[in-house]
C-alpha positions as CSV (number, residue, x, y, z in Angstrom):
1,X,-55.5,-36.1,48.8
2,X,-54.2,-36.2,52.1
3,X,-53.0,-32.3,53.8
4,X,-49.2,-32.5,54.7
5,X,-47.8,-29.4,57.1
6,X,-44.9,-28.3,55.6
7,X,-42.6,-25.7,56.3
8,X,-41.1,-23.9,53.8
9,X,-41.1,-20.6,51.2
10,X,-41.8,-21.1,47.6
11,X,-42.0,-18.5,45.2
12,X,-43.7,-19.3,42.0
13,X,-42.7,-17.8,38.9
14,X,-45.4,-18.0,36.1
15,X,-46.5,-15.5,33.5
16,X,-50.1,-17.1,33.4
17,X,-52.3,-15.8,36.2
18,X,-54.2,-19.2,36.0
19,X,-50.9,-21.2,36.4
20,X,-50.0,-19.5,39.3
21,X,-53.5,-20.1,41.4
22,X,-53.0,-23.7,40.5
23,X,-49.9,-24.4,41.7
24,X,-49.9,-21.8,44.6
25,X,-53.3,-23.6,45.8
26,X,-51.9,-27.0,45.8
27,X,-48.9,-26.2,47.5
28,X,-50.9,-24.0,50.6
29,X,-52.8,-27.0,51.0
30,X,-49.7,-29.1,52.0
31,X,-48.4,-26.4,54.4
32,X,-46.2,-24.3,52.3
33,X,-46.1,-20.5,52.1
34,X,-46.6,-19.6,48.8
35,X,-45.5,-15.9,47.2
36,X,-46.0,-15.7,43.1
37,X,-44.4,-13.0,40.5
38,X,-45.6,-12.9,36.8
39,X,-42.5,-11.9,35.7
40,X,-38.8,-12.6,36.1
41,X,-38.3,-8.7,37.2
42,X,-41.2,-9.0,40.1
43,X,-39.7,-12.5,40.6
44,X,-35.9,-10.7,42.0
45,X,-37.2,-8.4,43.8
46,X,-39.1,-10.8,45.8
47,X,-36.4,-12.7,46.3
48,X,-34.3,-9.8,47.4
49,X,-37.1,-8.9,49.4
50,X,-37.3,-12.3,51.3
51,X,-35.2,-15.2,50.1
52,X,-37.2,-18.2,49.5
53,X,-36.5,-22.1,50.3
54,X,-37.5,-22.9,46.4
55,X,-38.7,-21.4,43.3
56,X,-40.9,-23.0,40.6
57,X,-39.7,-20.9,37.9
58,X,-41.7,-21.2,34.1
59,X,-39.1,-21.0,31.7
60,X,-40.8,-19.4,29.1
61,X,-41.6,-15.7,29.4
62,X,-42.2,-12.6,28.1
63,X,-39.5,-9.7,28.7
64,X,-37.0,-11.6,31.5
65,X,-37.2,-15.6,30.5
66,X,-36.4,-18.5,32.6
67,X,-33.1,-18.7,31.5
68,X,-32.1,-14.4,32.6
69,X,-33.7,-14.9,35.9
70,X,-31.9,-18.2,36.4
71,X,-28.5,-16.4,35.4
72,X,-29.5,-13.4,37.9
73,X,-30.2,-16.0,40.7
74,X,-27.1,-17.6,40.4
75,X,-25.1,-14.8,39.9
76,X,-26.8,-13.1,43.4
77,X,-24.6,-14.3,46.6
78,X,-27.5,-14.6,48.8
79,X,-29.6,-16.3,46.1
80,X,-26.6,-18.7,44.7
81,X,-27.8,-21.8,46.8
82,X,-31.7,-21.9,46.3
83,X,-32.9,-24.8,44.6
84,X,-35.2,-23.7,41.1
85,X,-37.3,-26.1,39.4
86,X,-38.3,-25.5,36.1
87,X,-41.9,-26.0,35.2
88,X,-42.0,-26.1,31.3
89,X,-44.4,-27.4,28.8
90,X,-42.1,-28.5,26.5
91,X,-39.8,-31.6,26.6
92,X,-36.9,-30.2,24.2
93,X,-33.5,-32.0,25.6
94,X,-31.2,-29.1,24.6
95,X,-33.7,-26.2,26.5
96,X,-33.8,-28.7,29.6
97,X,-29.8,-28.9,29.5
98,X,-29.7,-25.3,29.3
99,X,-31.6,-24.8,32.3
100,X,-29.4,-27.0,34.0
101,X,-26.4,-25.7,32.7
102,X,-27.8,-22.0,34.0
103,X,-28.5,-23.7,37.7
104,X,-31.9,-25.4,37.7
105,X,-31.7,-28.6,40.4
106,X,-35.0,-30.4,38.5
107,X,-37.9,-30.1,36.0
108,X,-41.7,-30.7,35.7
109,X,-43.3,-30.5,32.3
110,X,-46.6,-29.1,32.2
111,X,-49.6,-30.3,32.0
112,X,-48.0,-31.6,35.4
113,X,-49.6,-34.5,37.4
114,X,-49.6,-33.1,40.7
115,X,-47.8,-36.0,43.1
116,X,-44.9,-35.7,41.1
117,X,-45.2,-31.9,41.4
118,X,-45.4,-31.9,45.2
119,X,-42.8,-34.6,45.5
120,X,-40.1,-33.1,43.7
121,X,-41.0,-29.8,45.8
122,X,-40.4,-32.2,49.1
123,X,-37.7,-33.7,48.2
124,X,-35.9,-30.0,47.4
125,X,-37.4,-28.1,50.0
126,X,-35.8,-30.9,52.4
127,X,-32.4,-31.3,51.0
128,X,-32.5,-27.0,51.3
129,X,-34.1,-26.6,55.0
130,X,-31.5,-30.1,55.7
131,X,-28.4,-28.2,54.6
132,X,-29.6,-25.1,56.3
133,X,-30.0,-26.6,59.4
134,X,-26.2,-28.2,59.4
135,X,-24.6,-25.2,58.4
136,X,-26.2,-23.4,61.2
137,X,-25.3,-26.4,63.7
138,X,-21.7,-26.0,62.0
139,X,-21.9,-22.0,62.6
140,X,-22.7,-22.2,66.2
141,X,-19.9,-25.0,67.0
142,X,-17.7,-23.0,65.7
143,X,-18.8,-20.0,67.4
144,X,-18.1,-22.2,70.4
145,X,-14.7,-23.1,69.4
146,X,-14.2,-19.3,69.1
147,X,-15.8,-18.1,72.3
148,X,-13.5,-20.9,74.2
149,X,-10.2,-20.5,72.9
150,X,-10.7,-16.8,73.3
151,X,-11.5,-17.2,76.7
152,X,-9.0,-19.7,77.9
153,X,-6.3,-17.2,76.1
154,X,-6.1,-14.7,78.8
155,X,-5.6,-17.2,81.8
156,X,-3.4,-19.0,80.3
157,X,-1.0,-15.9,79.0
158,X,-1.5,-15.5,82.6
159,X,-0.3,-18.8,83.5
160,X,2.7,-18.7,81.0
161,X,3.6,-15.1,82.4
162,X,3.5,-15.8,85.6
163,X,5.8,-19.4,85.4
164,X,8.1,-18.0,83.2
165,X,9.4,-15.6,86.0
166,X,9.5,-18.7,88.1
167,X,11.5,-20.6,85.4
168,X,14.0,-17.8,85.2
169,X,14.4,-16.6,88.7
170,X,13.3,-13.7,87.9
171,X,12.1,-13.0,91.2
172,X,12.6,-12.3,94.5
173,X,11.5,-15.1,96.9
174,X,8.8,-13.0,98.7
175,X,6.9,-12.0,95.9
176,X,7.1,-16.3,94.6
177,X,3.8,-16.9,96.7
178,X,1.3,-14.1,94.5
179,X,3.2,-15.4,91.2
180,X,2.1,-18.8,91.9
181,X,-1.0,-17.7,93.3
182,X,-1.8,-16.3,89.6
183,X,-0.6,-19.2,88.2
184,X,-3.3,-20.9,90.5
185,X,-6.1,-18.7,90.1
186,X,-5.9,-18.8,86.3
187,X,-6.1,-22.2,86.5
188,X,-9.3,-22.0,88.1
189,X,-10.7,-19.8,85.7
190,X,-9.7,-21.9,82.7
191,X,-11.1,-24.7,84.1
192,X,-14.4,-22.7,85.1
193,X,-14.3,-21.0,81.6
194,X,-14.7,-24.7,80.0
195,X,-16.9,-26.4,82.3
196,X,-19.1,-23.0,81.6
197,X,-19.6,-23.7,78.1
198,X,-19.5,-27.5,78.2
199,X,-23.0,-27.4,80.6
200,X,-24.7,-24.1,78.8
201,X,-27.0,-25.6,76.7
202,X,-26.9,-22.8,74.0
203,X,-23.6,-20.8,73.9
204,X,-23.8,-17.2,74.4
205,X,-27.4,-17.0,76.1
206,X,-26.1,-17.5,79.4
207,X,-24.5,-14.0,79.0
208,X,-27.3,-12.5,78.8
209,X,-29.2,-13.3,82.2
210,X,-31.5,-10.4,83.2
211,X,-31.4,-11.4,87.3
212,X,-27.3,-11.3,86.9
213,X,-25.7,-8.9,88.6
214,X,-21.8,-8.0,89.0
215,X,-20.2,-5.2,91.1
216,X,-18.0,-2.8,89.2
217,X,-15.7,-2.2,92.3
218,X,-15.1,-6.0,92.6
219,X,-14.7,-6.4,88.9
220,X,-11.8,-3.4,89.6
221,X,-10.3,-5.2,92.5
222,X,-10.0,-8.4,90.5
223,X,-8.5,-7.2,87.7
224,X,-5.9,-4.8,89.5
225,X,-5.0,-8.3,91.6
226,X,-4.9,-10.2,88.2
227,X,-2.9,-7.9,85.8
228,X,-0.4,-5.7,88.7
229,X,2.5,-7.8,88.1
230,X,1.7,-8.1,84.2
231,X,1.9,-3.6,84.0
232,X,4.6,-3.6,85.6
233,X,6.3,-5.8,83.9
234,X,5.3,-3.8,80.9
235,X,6.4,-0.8,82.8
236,X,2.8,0.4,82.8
237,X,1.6,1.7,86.1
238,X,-2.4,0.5,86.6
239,X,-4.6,3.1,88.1
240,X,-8.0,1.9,89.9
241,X,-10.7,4.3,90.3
242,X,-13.7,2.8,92.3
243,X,-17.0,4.0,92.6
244,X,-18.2,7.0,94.7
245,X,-22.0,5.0,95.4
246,X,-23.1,1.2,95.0
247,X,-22.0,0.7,90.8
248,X,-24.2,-2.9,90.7
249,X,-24.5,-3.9,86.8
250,X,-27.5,-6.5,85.4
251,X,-24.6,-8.5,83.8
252,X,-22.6,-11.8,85.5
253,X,-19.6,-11.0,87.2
254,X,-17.6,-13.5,85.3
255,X,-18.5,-12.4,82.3
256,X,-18.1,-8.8,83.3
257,X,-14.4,-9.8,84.2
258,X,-14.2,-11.3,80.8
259,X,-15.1,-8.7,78.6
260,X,-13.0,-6.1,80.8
261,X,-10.4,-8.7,80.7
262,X,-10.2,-7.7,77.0
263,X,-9.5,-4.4,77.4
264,X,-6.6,-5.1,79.9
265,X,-4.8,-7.1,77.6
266,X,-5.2,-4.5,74.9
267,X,-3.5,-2.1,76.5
268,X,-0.9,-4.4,78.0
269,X,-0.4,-4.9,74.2
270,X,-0.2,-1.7,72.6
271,X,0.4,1.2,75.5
272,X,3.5,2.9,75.3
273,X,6.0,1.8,78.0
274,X,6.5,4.0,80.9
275,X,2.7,4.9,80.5
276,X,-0.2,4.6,83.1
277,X,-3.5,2.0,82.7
278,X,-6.1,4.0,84.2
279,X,-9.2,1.4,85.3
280,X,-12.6,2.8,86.3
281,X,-16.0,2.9,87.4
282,X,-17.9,5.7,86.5
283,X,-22.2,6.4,86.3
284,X,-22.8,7.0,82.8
285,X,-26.0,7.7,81.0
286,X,-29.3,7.2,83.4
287,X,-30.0,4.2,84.5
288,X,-26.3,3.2,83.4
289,X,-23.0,2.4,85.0
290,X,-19.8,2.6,83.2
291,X,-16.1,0.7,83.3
292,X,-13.9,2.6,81.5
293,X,-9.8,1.4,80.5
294,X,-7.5,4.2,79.6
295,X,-4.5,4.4,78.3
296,X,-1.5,6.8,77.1
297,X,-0.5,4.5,74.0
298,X,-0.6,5.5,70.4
299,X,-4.5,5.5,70.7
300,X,-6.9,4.5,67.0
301,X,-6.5,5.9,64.0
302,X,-9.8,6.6,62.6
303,X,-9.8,4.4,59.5
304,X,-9.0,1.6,62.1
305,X,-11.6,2.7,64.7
306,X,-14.3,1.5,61.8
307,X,-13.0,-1.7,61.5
308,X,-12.3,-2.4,65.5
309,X,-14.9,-4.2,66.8
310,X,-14.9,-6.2,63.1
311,X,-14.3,-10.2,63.8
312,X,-10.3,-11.6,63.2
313,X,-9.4,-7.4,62.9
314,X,-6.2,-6.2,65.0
315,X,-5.6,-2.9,66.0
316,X,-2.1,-3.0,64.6
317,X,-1.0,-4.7,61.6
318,X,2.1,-6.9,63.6
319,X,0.8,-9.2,66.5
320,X,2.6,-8.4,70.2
321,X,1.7,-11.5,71.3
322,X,3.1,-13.4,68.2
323,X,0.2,-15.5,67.3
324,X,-1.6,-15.2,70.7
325,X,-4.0,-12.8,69.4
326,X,-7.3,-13.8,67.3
327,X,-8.0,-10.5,66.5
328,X,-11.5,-12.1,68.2
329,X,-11.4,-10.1,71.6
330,X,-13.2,-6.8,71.0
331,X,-16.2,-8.2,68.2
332,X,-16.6,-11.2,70.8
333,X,-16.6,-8.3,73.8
334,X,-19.1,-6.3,72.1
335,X,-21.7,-9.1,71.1
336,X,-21.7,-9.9,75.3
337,X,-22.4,-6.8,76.4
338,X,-24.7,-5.9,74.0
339,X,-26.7,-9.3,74.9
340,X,-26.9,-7.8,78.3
341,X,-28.4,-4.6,76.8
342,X,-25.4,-2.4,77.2
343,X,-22.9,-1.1,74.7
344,X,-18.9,-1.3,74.4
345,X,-17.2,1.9,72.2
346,X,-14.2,3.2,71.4
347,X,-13.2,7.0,71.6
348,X,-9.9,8.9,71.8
349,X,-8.7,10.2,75.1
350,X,-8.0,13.8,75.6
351,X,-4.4,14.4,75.6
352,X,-3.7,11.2,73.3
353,X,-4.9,7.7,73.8
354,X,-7.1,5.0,74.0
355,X,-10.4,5.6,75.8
356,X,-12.5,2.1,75.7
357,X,-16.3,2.5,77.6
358,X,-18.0,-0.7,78.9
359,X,-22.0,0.6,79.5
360,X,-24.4,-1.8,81.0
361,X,-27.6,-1.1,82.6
362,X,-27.4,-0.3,86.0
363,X,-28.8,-3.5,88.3
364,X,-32.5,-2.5,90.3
């Protein structure tokens, strides 16, 4: 018989010692990676221990049967969609429809010839590793769609901000030329933002770049230009603290802008009116630089502060930006920075507010 490289976990359920060197044997012969339990009880915890791509389960055993360990599988979330054959030595219809009913996806009989053996095996193992593979393609598009229309969000608040003034005259004419420069710029960077992830050939690594490196103090200087007119209208006055030395970060600048972009439209969001946004770059543990956004709102509860950086979570129950918000902006933020080895918390400013702490390793 011909030796097939497979790839693929199977866990062999048998309470006959010999059985299970049998089977096991043929199937490491054709490339699988075979694990065996002589009970159903050894049987979950393997599974628990590391889920396999198919189990050849005997359904007739001492202590936990077939049939419990079938009902324990299925009744397991993380177990729920791995194929079981049954390997049985007797041909009684109603057992067989009860292992169907309790799960099982095919049968052998025993004595079992051993091509039929291994190609039901293939045939399952496939259909599993087939429909694992398409739910991951399906995970990462939408990851995709996530990362994109979280991105293009804040230019294009930026754009509606910014021409809604112009709509409504609600300016005066020497201040029209940095409202349509906004509207300009943010253009640019929505256009930048999708061309970005159109030519990346895998979303999200690009982030993580180890020769990147972005200046804190222009990071600062952009976002003061960017988001001025936006505090203000908010009646938030925006602080900038630069740098006292070189603050050089092993992170892109555009993606540095992004992620701090996050926690400029937070607090645009939820700080109190009349209050201050306080930006900054600060040094921050060894080999670390930090940009820190302050603010005098309402601050986290603590119940919510374990739940912020959860995906789709808001920091408030009502939306300010009436369907604007994904509740995507901090989890996203946090996965970015922590691909560039850094870290993104959360901690309550002294004297009442939010405190949020970009930390990224300081650029050689």
């Amino acid at each position: 018989m011909s030796v097939v490289t497979h790839a693929g976990r199977i866990l062999v359920v048998d309470d006959q010692a010999i059985n299970l060197r049998v089977v096991s044997s043929l199937l490491e012969r054709q490339g699988y990676q075979v694990s065996c339990a002589s009970g159903g009880e050894e049987a979950l915890q393997a599974c628990r221990t590391s889920i396999p791509d198919l189990i050849l389960l005997d359904m007739m055993m001492p202590g936990m049967d077939g049939f419990s360990l079938l009902k324990a599988i299925k009744s397991d979330e993380s177990l729920l969609r791995v194929p079981v054959i049954c390997l049985t030595s007797v041909q009684d219809r109603d057992l067989l429809v009860q292992a169907f009913e309790a799960g099982a996806v095919d049968y052998v009989t025993k004595p079992f010839i051993a091509e039929e053996l291994l190609a039901r095996v293939g045939v399952h193992v496939g259909l599993k590793m087939t429909r694992d593979r398409l739910e991951r393609v399906a995970n990462e598009r939408q990851e995709l769609v996530n990362l994109v229309a979280h991105d293009l969000k804040n230019p294009l608040t930026s754009i509606l901000f910014a021409s809604d003034i112009l709509v409504n005259n609600g300016v005066k004419p020497e201040r029209v030329p940095r409202y349509l420069q906004m509207i300009h710029e943010s253009a640019s960077d929505a256009l930048g933002y999708i061309r970005r992830y159109l030519e990346s050939q895998a979303p999200g690594e690009e982030d993580a770049v180890v020769d990147a490196v972005a200046d804190l103090d222009a990071a600062l200087d952009w976002l003061g230009q960017r988001y001025e007119l936006q505090c203000e209208s908010k009646g938030l006055v925006l602080r900038i603290s630069h740098s006292t030395s070189d603050a050089r970060v092993q992170i892109e600048q555009l993606v540095l802008r992004q992620v701090a972009e996050n926690l400029v439209t937070n607090a645009l969001k939820y700080a109190a009116k009349g209050g201050e946004l306080h930006l900054a770059a600060q040094a921050g543990a060894p080999g670390f630089w930090r940009l820190v956004a302050e603010d005098r709102g309402p601050g986290i509860s603590a119940q919510q502060q374990r739940k912020l950086f959860k995906p789709f979570m808001r920091l408030t129950d009502g939306d300010p930006l009436d369907g604007v918000s994904s509740g995507l902006g901090l989890s996203l933020a946090r996965h970015i920075v922590m691909s560039a080895g850094g870290q993104l918390f959360y901690e309550d400013r002294e004297g009442g507010g939010a405190r949020f702490v970009i930390e990224l390793p300081a650029a050689e």
